[in-house]
Every structure is written in C-alpha cells, then in structure tokens.
SERO-4910 file (N, C-alpha, C, O; in steps of 0.05 Angstrom, whole numbers):
BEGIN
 pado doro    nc1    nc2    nc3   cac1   cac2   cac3    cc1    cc2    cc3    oc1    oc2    oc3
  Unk    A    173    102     84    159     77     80    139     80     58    118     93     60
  Unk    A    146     69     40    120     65     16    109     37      1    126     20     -5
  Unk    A     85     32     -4     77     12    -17     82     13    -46     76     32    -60
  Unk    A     96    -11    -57     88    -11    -82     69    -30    -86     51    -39    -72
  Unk    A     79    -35   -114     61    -61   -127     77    -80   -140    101    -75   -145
  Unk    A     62   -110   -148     68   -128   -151     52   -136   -166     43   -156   -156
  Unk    A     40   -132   -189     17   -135   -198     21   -162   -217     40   -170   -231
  Unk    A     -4   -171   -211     -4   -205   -221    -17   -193   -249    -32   -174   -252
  Unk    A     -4   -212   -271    -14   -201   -302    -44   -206   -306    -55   -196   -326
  Unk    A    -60   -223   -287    -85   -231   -293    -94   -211   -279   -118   -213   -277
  Unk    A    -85   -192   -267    -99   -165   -256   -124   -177   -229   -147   -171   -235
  Unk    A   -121   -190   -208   -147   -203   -196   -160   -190   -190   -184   -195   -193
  Unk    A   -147   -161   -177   -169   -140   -159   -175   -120   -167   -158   -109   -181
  Unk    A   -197   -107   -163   -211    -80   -168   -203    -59   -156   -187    -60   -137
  Unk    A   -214    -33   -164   -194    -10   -149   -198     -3   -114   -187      9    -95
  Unk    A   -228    -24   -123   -236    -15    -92   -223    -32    -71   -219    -23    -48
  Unk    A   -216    -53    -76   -205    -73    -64   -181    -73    -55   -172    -84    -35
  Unk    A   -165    -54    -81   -129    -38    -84   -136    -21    -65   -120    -27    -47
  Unk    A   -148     -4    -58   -141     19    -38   -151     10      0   -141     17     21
  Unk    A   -167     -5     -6   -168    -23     22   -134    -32     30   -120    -27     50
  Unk    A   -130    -48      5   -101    -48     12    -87    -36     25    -75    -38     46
  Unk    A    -89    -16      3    -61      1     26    -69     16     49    -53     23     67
  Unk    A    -95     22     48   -104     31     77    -94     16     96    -89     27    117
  Unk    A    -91     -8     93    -84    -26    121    -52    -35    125    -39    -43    145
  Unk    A    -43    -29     89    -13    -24     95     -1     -7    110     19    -12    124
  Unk    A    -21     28    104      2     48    107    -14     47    143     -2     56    162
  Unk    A    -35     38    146    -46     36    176    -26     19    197    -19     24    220
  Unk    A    -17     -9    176      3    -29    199     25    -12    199     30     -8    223
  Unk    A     40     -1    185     63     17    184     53     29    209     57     14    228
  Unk    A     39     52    215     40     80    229     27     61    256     34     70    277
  Unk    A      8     38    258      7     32    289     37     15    296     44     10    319
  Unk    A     47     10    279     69     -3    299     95     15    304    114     12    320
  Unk    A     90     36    284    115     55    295    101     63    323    116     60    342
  Unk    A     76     73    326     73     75    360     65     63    373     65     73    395
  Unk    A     53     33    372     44     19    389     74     -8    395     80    -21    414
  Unk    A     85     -4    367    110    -21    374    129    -12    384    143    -26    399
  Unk    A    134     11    380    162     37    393    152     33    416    166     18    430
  Unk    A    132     42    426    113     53    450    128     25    472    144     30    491
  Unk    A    120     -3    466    128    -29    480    146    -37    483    148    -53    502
  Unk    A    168    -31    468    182    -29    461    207     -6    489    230    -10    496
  Unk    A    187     16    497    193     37    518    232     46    498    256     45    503
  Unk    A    208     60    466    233     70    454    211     99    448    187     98    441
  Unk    A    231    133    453    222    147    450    207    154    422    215    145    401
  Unk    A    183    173    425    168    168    407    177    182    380    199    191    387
  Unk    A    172    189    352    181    182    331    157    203    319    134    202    326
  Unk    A    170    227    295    148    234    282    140    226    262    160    227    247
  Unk    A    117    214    245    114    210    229     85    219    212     71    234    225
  Unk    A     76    213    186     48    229    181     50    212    162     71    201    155
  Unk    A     25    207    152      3    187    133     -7    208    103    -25    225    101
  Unk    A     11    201     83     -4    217     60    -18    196     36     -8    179     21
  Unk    A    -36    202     38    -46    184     13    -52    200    -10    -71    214    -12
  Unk    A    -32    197    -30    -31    212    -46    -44    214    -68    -48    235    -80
  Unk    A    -53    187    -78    -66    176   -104   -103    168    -91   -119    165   -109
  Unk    A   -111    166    -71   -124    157    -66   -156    170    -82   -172    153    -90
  Unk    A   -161    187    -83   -175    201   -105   -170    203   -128   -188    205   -145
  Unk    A   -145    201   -135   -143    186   -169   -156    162   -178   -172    157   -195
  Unk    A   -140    145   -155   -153    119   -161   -182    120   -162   -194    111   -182
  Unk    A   -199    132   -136   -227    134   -147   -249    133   -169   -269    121   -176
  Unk    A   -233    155   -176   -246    174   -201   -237    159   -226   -248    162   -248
  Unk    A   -214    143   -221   -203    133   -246   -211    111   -259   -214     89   -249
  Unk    A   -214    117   -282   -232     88   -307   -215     76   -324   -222     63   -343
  Unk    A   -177     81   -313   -164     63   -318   -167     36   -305   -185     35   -289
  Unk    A   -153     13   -309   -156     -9   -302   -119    -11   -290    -99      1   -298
  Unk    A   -125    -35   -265   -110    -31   -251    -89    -36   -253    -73    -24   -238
  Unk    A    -79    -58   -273    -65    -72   -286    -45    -36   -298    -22    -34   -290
  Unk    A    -53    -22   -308    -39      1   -322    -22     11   -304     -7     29   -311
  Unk    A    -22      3   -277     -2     14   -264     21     12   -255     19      0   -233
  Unk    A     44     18   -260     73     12   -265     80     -4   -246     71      3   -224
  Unk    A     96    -29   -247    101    -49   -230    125    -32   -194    135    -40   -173
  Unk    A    123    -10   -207    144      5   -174    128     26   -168    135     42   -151
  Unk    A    103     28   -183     82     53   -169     74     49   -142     67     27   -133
  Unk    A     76     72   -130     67     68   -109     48    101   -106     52    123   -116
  Unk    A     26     91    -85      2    111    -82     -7    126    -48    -23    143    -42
  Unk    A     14    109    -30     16    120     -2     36    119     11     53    103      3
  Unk    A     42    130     28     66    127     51     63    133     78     43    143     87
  Unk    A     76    128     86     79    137    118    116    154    112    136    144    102
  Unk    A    111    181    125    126    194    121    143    198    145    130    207    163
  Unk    A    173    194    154    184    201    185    184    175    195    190    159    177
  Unk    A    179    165    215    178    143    235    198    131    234    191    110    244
  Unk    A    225    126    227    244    115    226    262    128    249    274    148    243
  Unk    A    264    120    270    284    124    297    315    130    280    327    149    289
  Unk    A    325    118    263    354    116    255    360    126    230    383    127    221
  Unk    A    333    136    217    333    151    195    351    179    191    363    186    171
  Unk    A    347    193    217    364    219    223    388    221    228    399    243    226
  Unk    A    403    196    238    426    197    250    444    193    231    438    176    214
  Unk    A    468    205    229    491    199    212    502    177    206    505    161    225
  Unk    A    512    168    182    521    133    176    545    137    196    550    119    213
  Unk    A    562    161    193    588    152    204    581    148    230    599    138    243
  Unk    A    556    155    245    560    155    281    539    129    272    558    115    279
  Unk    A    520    111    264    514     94    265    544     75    260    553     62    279
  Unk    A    556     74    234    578     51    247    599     52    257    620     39    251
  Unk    A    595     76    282    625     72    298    610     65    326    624     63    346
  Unk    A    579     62    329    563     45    352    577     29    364    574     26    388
  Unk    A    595     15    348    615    -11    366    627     10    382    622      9    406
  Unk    A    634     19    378    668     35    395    639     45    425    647     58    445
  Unk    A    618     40    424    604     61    445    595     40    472    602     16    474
  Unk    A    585     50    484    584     29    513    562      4    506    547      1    487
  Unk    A    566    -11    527    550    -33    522    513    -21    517    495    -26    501
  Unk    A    514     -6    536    483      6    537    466     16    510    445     11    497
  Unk    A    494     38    509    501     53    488    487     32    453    466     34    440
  Unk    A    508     16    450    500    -10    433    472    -27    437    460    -36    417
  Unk    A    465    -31    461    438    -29    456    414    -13    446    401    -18    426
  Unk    A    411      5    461    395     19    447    400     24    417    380     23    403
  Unk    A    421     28    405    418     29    377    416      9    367    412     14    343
  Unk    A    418    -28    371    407    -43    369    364    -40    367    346    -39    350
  Unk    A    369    -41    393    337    -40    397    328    -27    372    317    -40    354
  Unk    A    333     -2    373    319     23    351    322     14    318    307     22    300
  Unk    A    343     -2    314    352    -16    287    326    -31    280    310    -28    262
  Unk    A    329    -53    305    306    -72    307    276    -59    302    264    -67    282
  Unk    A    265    -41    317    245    -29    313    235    -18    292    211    -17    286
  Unk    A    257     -7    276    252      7    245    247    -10    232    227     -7    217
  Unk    A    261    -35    230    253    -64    208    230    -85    216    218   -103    205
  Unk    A    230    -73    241    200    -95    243    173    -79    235    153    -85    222
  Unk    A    184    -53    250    162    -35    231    160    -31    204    144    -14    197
  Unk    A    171    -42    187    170    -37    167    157    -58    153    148    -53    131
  Unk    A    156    -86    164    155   -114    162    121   -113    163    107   -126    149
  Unk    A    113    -96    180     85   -101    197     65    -81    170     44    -88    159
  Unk    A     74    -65    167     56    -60    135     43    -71    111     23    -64    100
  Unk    A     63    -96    104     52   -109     82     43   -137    100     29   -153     87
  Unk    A     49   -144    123     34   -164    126      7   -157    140    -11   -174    139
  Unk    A      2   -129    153    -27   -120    159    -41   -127    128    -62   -141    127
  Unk    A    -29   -117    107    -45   -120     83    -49   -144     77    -72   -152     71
  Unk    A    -20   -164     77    -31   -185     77    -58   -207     92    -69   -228     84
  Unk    A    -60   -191    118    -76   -213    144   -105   -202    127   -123   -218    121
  Unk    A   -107   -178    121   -133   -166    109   -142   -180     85   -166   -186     83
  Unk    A   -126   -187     67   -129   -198     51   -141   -229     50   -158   -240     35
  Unk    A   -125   -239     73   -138   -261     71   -168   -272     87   -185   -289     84
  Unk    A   -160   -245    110   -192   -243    119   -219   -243    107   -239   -256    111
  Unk    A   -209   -216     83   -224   -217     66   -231   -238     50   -253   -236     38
  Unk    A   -219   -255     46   -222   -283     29   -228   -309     39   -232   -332     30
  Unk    A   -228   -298     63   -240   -326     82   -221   -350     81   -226   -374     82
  Unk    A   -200   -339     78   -173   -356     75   -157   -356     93   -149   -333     96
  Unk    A   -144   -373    111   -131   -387    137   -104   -359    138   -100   -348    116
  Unk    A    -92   -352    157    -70   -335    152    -56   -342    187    -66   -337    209
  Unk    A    -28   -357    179    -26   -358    200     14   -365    185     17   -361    161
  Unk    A     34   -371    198     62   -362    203     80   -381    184    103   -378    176
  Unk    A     58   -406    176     67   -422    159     51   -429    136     47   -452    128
  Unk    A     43   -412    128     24   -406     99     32   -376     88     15   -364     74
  Unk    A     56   -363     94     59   -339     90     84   -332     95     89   -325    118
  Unk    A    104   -332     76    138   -317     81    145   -295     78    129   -276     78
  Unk    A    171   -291     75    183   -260     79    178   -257     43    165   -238     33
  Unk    A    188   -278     28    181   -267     -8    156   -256    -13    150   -239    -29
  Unk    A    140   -273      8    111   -266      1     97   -243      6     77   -235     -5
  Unk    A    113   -229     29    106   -204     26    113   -181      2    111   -157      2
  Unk    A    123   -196    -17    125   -180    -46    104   -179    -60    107   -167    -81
  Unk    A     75   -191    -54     60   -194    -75     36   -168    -52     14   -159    -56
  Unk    A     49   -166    -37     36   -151    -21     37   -112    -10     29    -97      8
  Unk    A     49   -111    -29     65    -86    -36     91    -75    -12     96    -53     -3
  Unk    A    104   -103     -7    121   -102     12    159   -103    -10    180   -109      3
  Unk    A    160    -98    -32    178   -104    -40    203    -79    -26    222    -86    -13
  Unk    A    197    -54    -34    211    -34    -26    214    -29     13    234    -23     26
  Unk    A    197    -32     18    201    -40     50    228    -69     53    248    -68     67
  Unk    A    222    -86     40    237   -108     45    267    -99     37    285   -107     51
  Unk    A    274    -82     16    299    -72     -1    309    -50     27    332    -42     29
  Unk    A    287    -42     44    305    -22     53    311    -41     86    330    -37    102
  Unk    A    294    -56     86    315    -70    116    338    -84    110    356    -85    127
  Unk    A    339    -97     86    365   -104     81    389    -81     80    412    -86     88
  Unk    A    382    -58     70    404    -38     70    404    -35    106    426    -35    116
  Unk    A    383    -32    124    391    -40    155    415    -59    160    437    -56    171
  Unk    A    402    -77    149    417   -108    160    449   -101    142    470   -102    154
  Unk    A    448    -94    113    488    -81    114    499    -68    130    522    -72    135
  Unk    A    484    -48    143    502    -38    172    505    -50    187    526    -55    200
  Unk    A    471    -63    192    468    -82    225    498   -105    228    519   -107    240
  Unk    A    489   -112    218    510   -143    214    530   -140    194    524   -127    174
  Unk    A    554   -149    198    573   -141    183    568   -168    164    566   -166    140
  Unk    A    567   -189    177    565   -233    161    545   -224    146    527   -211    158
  Unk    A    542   -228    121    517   -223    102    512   -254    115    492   -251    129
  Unk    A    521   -281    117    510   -302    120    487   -299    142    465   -311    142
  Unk    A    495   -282    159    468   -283    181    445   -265    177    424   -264    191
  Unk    A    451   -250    156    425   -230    137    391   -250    145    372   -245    159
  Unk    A    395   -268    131    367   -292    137    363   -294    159    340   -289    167
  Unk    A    380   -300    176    369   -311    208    352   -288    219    328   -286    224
  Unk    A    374   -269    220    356   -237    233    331   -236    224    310   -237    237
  Unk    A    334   -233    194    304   -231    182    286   -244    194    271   -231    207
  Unk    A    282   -274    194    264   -284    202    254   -286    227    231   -292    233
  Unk    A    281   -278    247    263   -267    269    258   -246    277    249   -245    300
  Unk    A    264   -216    260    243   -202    256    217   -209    241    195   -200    249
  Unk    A    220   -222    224    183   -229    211    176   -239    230    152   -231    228
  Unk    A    176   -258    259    165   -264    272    158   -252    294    142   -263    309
  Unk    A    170   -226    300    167   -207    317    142   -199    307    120   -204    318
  Unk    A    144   -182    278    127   -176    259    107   -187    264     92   -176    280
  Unk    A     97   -216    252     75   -235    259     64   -228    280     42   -216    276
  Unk    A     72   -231    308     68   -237    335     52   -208    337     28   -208    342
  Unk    A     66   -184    333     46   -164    332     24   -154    318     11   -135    326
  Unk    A     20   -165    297     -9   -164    288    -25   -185    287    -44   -187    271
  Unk    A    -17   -210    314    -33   -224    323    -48   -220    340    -68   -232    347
  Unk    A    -35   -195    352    -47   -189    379    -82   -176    376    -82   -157    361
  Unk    A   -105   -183    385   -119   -171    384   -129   -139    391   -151   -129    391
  Unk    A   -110   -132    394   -100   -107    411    -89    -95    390    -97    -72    383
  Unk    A    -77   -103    382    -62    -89    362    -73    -92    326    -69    -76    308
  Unk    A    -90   -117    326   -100   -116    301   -127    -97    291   -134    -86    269
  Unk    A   -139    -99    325   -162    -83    325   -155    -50    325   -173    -33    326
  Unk    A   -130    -45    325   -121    -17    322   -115    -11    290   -122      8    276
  Unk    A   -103    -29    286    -99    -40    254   -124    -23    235   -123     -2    223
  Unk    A   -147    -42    239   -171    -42    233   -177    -12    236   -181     -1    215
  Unk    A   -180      6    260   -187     28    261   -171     48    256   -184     70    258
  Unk    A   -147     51    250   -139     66    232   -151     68    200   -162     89    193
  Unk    A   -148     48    183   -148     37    165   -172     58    154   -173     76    137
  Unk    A   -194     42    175   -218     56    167   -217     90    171   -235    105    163
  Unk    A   -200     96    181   -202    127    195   -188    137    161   -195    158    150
  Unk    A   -172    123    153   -162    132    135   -173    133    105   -167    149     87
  Unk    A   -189    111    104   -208    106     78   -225    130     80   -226    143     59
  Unk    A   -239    140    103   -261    158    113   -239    186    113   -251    206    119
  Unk    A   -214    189    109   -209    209    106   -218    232     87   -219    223     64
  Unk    A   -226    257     87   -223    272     69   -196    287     59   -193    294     36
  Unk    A   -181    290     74   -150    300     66   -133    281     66   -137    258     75
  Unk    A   -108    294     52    -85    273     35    -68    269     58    -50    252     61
  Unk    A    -77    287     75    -49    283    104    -69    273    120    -93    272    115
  Unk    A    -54    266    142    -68    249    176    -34    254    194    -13    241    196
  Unk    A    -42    277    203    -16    281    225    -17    257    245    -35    242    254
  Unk    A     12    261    250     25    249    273      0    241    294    -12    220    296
  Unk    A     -6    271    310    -15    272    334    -42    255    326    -45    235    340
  Unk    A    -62    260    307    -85    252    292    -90    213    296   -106    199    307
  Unk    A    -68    211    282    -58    180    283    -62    173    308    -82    158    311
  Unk    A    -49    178    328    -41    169    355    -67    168    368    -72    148    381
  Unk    A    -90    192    367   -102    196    368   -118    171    364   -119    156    384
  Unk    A   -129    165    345   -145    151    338   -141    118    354   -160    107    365
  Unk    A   -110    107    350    -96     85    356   -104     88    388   -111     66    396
  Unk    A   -104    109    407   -113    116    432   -137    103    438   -141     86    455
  Unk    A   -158    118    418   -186    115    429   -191     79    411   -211     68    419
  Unk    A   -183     71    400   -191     47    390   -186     20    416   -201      1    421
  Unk    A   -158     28    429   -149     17    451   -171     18    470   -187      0    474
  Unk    A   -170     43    482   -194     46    500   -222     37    498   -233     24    516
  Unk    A   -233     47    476   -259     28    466   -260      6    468   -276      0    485
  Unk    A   -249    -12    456   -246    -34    449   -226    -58    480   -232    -81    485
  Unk    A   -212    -47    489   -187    -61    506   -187    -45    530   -164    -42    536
  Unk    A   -202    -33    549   -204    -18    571   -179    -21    582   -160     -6    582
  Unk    A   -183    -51    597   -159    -65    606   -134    -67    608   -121    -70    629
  Unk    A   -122    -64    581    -97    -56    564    -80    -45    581    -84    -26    597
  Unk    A    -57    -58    575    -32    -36    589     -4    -54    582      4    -77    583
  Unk    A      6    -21    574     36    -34    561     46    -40    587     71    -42    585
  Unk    A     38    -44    612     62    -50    623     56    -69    643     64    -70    667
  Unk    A     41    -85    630     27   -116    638     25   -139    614     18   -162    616
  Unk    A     36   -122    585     33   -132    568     56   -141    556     74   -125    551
  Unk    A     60   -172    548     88   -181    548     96   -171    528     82   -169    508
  Unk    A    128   -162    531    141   -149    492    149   -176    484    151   -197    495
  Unk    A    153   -166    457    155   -185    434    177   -178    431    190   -188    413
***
C-alpha cells in the first residue's frame, strides 16, 4: 500500500500540511487492516508502517510542487490477506466449497476496502482541517485521486479482474466497497483511532512502527477513549 500524489499545478499545500497527509493516510491503511480484519473475525495480517521521506521532507527547502506526479513518501508494508496466496489457487476458488468461496470472498473484500480507507482518512482530515462539510455525497471514488489514492485505486481493480470475471459489474462492487469504506471511518471509534495513530506516527522518531507497535497503540486509543467498545456488540459493515 503506498500513497502517491496528485499534485494540483497551483501547488495549495505546504510541506507541513503534505506530511499530516499521509500520516492519516498510511494511519487509515494500518487501522483498518486491524480494526477492519479484526470485525470482520478475519485472521490477523502482518503488516509495518515505514515512512520513508518523512525527514526529507522536513529538512527540505524544495517546494512541493517539485515532486514527481507518482512519488510517493510512505507505506504500509504486508497487510494484504491475499497478497501471499498463489494466482493459480486464487482462481480455481470456484472449484472449492461454498464455505471455502467465502472466505476468500470475505478476505478479497477486506484487502480493497482496506485499501479504500487510506486516502479517504486523508481525505476526512483534510476537510476537517478546512472546516469543510465531508460526508458520502460531496466525495467519490475519482476523488480519492487527488488524495494520494490513485495507486491504491489501480490495485483494487487488478482485485476486481480476478474477483469478478463481468468487467460491467467492476463499478457496482466498487461502490459498495467505498461505502463499506465510508461507514468505517465514520465510526467514532474508529476515526478516533485514526487520529491516534496518525499522531503516534508524526511523533515518531524511526522510519519503521512494527506490526505489534501499531496494534498497540490502536488498543490503548480504544480503551481510552471507548471503554465500552466491543467487536462483538458492534454491528459489521
């Protein structure tokens, strides 16, 4: 999973403003691989947080605009359930039991919504930050291109060529994964985990944030914040 860019030629934002960004990109990425897998009751998934440029950018007295329209400066590394598995045993899934076909459904599903929930964390931040309305019909699946969601978006469609054989139903799926997507970083529960990653990660001093680290944090933000909480009172999406 990586962010790029989309950079508007009038250049709007500052560098400080660019790395907020992706803090809350590569943050919606890594809470919904475990807070969405997790609800999901899909086994858990390794993944790790490198921010690779994030001290470049700092230090740097280039301007933001100079940076290549497919650059990208973070990722979330692993978390993909279906990433490991072989193409040929992913499409002979039909020939396998009904059960069988679900779960690799489910897990399909989960990789693309997770993937969905990165550039729109960046996006909800964004407009927070701007004191600007953000809600399901002020905001599309294109639009998560301006949000460094382009290469995320390129790789659920290579999902959806296995998933679905009808390219015509390519759109339908999509959109109700973006609304799965949506629905989970509506949750206050889950946005406020959003948020405390994000920050855990701005406040990082190292380029990595393990697995366990992550979870970690996404734990105690729940508990702080949501005592109450429990995946298994809490309706799935």
């Amino acid at each position: 999973m990586k962010r790029n860019y989309q950079i508007d030629v009038n250049c709007p934002i500052n560098d400080q403003d660019l790395i907020r960004q992706i803090a809350f990109h590569e943050a919606g990425h890594a809470t919904a691989i475990y807070l969405y897998n997790k609800q999901k009751q899909l086994p858990p998934v390794f993944f790790q947080i490198t921010i690779k440029a994030l001290d470049r950018l700092k230090d740097s007295h280039l301007n933001t605009c100079s940076l290549a329209h497919d650059h990208f400066v973070a990722v979330v590394e692993g978390g993909c359930l279906i990433q490991s598995l072989p193409v040929a045993l992913i499409e002979s899934a039909y020939y396998f039991s009904v059960t069988e076909q679900d779960a690799y459904r489910t897990a399909f599903e989960a990789d693309m919504v997770n993937l969905l929930i990165g550039p729109l964390a960046e996006a909800k931040h964004v407009a927070l930050r701007d004191n600007e309305q953000f809600n399901a019909r002020l905001i599309n699946i294109n639009a998560l291109n301006y949000y460094g969601g382009t290469a995320d978006l390129e790789k659920i469609y290579e999902y959806l060529e296995v998933f679905i054989a009808t390219k015509s139903q390519h759109e339908k799926k999509m959109s109700e994964l973006f609304n799965k997507a949506f629905q989970f970083i509506s949750s206050p529960v889950h946005w406020k985990a959003i948020e405390c990653l994000a920050d855990y990660i701005l406040n990082n001093r190292e380029n990595t944030i393990g697995c366990e680290e992550a979870i970690s944090v996404l734990d105690k933000s729940i508990r702080d914040k949501f005592p109450a909480y429990s995946f298994t009172d809490y309706p799935t999406i």
